[in-house]
C-alpha positions in Angstrom: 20.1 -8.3 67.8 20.6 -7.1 71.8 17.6 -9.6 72.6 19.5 -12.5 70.8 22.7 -11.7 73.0 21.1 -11.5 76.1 19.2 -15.0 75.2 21.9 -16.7 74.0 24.0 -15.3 77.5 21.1 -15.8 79.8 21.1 -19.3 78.3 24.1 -20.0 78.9 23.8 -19.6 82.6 26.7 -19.0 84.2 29.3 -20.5 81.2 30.9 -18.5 78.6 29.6 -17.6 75.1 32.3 -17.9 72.3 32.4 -15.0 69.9 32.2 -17.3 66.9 29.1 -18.9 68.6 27.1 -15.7 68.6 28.4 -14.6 65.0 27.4 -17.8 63.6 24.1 -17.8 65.7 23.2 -14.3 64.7 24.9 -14.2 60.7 26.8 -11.2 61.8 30.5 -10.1 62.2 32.5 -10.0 65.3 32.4 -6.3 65.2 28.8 -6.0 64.8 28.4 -8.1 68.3 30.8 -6.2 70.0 28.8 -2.9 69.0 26.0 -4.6 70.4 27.3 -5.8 73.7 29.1 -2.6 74.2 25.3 -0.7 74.4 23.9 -3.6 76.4 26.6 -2.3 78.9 26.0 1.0 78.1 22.7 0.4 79.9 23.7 -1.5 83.0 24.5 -5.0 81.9 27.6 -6.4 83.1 29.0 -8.6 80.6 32.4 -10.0 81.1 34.6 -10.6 78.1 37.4 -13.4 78.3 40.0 -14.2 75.5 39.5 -17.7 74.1 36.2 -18.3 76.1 33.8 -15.8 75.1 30.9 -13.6 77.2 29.3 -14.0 80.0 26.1 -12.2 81.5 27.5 -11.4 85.2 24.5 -9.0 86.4 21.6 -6.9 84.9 20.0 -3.7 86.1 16.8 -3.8 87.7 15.1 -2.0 84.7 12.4 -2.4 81.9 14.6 -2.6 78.8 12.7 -3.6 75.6 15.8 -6.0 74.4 15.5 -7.9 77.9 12.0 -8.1 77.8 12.1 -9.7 74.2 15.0 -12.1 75.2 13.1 -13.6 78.3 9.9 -14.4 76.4 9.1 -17.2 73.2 10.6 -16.2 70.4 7.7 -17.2 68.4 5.2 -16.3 70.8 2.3 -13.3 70.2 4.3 -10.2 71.9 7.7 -9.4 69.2 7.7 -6.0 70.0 8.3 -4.1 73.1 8.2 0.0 73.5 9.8 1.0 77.2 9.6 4.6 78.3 11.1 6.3 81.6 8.5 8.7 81.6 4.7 8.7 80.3 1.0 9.9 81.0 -0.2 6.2 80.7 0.4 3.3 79.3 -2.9 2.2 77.9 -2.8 5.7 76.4 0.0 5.2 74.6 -1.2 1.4 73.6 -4.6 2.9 72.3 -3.0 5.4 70.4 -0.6 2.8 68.6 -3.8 1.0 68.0 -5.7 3.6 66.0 -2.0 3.9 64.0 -2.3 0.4 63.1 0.1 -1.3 65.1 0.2 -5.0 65.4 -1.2 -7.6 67.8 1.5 -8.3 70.6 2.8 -4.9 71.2 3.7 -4.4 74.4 4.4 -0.8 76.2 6.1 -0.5 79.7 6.8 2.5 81.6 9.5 3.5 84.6 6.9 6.1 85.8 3.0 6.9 84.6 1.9 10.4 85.5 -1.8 9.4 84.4 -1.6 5.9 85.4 -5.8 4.8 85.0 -7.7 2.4 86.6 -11.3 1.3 86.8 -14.4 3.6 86.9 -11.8 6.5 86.1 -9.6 6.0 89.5 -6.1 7.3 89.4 -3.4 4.7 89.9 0.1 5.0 92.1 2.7 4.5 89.4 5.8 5.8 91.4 9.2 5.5 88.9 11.6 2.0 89.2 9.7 0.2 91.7 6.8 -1.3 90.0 6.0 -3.0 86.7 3.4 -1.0 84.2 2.4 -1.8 81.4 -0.5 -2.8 78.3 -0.5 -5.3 76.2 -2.7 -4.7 72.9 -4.4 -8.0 70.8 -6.8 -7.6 68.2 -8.5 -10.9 69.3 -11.4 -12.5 67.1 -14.0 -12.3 69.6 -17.6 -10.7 70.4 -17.0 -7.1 72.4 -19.4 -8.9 75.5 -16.0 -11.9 75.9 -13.9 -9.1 76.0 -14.0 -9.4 80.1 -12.7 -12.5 80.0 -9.3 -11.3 79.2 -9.8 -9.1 82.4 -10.0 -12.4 84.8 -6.8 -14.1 82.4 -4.5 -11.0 82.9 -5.5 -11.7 87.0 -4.9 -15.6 86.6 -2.0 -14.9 84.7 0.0 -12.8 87.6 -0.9 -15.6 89.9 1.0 -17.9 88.0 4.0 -15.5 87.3 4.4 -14.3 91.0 4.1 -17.9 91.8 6.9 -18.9 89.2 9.3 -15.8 89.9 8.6 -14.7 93.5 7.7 -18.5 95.1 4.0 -17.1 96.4 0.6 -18.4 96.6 -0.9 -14.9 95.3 -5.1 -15.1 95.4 -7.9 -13.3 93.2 -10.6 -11.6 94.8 -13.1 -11.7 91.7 -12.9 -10.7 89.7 -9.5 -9.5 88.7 -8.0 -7.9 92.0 -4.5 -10.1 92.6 -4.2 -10.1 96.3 -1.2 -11.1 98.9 -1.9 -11.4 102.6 -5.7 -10.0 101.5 -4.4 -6.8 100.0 -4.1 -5.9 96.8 -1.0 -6.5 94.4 -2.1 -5.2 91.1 -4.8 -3.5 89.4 -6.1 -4.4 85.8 -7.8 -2.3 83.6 -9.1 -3.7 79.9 -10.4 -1.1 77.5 -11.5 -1.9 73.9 -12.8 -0.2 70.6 -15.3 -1.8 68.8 -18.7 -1.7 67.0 -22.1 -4.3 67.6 -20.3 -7.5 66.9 -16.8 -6.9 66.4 -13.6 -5.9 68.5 -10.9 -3.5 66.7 -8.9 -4.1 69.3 -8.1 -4.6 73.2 -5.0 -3.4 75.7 -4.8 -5.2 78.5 -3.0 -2.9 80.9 -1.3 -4.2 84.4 0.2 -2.4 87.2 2.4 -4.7 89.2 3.1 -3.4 93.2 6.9 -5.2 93.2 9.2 -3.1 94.8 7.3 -0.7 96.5 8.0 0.3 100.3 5.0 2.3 101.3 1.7 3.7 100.0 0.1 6.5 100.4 -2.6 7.0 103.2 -5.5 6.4 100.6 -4.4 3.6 99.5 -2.5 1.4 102.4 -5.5 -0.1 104.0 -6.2 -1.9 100.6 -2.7 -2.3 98.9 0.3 -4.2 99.3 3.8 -5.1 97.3 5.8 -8.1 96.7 8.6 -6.5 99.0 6.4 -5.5 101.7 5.4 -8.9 101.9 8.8 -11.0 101.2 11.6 -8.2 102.7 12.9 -9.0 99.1 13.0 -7.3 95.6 11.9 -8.6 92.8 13.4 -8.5 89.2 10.7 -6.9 87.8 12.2 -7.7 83.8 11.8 -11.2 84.7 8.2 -11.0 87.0 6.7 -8.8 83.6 8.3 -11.4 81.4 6.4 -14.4 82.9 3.3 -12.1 83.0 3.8 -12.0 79.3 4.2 -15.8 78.5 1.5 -17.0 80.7 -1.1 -14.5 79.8 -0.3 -15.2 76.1 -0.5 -18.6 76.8 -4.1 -18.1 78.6 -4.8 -16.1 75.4 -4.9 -17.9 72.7 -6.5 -21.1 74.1 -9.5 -18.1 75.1 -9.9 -17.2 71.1 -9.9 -21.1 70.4 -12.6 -22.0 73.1 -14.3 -18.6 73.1 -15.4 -18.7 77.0 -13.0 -19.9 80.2 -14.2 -23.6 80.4 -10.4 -24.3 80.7 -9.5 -22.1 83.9 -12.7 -22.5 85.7 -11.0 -25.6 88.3 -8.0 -23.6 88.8 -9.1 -19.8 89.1 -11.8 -21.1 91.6 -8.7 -23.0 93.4 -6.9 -19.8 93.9 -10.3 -17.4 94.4 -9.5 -15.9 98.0 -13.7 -15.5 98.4 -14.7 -18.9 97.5 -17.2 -20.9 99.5 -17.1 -17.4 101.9 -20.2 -15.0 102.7 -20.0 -11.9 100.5 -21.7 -9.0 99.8 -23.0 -8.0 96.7 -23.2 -4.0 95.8 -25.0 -2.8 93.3 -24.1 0.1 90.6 -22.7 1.7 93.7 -19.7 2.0 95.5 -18.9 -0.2 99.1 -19.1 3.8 100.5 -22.5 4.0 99.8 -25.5 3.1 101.9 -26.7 -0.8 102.2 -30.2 -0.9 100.6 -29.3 -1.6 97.0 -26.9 -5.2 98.0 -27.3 -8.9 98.5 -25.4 -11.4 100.9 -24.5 -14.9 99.6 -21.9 -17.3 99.1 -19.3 -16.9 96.7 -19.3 -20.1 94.9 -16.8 -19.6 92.0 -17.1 -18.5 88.5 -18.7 -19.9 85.4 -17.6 -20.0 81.9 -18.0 -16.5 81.0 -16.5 -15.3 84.2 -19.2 -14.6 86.1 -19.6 -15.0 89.6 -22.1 -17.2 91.0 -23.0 -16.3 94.4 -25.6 -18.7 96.6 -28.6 -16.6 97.9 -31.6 -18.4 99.7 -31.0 -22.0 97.9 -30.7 -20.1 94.6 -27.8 -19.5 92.4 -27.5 -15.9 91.6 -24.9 -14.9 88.8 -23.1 -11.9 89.2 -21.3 -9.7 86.1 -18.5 -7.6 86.6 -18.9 -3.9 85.4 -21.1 -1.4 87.8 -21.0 -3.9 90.5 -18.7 -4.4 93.6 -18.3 -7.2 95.6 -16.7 -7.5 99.2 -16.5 -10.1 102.2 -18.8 -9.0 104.9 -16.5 -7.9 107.0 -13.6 -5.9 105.0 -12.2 -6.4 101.5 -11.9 -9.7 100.8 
């Protein structure tokens, strides 16, 4: 009921909702709203109560609160059920483990603070507490376990439109899923199924979102940057997740209808930072690594099962994500 209060107040925008509105709205009794607002402020949500006019939303904390979450995304849309924690080992963990327990397409799992936070080929990831936005998303999607990358470049597309939406920014991907600002790095993705030969049990699509952050640590600066460090303002990370949510859903379900990404090759090669630009291509290996086992070409966009196609000597080479890196010639992107 706390996400029906909040929608119906967030709704209203900065007008007053009638006590009788939200009891008729919701089928519940006056005191049974009141209980409900009174936690909402419980938690940091300043809602001011007027005789004869009703409620009002006047401010919410800058927190991941399952409620909010719910009320700023489509109520009949694919995620209906939100688990926030202050404190966990990881996210995708946790997502993985609700999986195997039988938990439904659309469950979402945030966290304040991940003490484990994973990314790819088993790298730790920064999750310092109230600053950034972490989180997994599990589907059980009807696909082949080779499309399953797909959903890897959608989650990165997806950002691009949210940051665009929320934080008025022109973010870039750097194929195939880093999410890059000023040509550093933003977020990192990191998809993990279970599955047999030709079918997926399920996915979790987890996201870590640099909002708020105001430094990095000396591994990490060269390559990373936030939203703050880049706008001198915070975000509202309920409402930057939120839009995560909706678009990547959105991107979702049209990806089990087509079964490839025919309908986001034009506009994830319009926002692909190393498009049409000289690359290098490294091989099972990391950029550390000596030289011999790479290729230089052009970056030349993505096809319709994500790869990238990269122009070497008149020929069009494609490129799989996985055990391979790829980096302008001269630095990251």
């Amino acid at each position: 009921m706390k996400e029906k209060i909040l929608r119906a107040l967030r709704d209203a925008g900065a007008g007053y909702v009638s006590g009788t509105e939200l009891c008729e709205a919701l089928g519940v009794s006056r005191q049974a709203v009141w209980k409900n607002i009174t936690v909402l402020k419980e938690n940091g949500y300043q809602i001011e109560s007027v005789p004869k006019k009703g409620y009002r939303l006047a401010s919410v904390p800058d927190k991941l609160y399952a409620p909010d979450l719910l009320s700023r995304l489509p109520e009949n849309g694919i995620c209906q059920k939100v688990e926030c924690f202050q404190t966990i080992d990881s996210t995708n963990t946790k997502a993985k483990q609700l999986a195997e327990l039988g938990e439904a397409e659309g469950m979402l799992v945030t966290a304040e603070e991940q003490t484990a936070g994973k990314g790819r080929r088993g790298r730790s990831w920064e999750s310092d507490p109230g600053v950034g936005i972490w989180m997994t998303l599990l589907l059980r999607p009807s696909i082949l376990p080779v499309k399953v990358t797909g959903l890897t470049l959608l989650a990165a597309l997806a950002l691009v439109r949210a940051v665009k939406k929320v934080c008025s920014l022109d973010a870039q991907i750097k194929w195939p899923n880093d999410v890059i600002l000023a040509k550093k790095k933003i977020c990192g993705i990191l998809t993990e199924m279970s599955s047999e030969e030709n079918f997926v049990h399920y996915v979790v699509v987890g996201i870590g979102i640099n909002a708020n952050m105001s430094s990095f640590s000396k591994e990490v600066e060269k390559m990373a940057t936030s939203i703050y460090l880049q706008t001198g303002k915070k975000t509202n990370r309920a409402e930057l997740a939120a839009a995560w949510v909706e678009n990547f859903c959105g991107y979702y379900e049209q990806f089990i209808q087509k079964q490839d990404l025919s309908f986001v090759i034009e506009e994830y090669n319009g926002v692909m930072a190393n498009k049409d630009k000289e690359v290098r291509v490294y091989y099972g290996m990391t950029e550390q690594a000596s030289l011999e086992n790479t290729d230089v070409g052009i970056a030349r966009g993505i096809d319709r099962d994500g790869a990238l196609l990269v122009e070497m000597e008149g020929q069009v080479k494609r490129i799989v994500s996985g055990e391979v890196s790829v980096r302008g010639l001269h630095g990251y992107v």
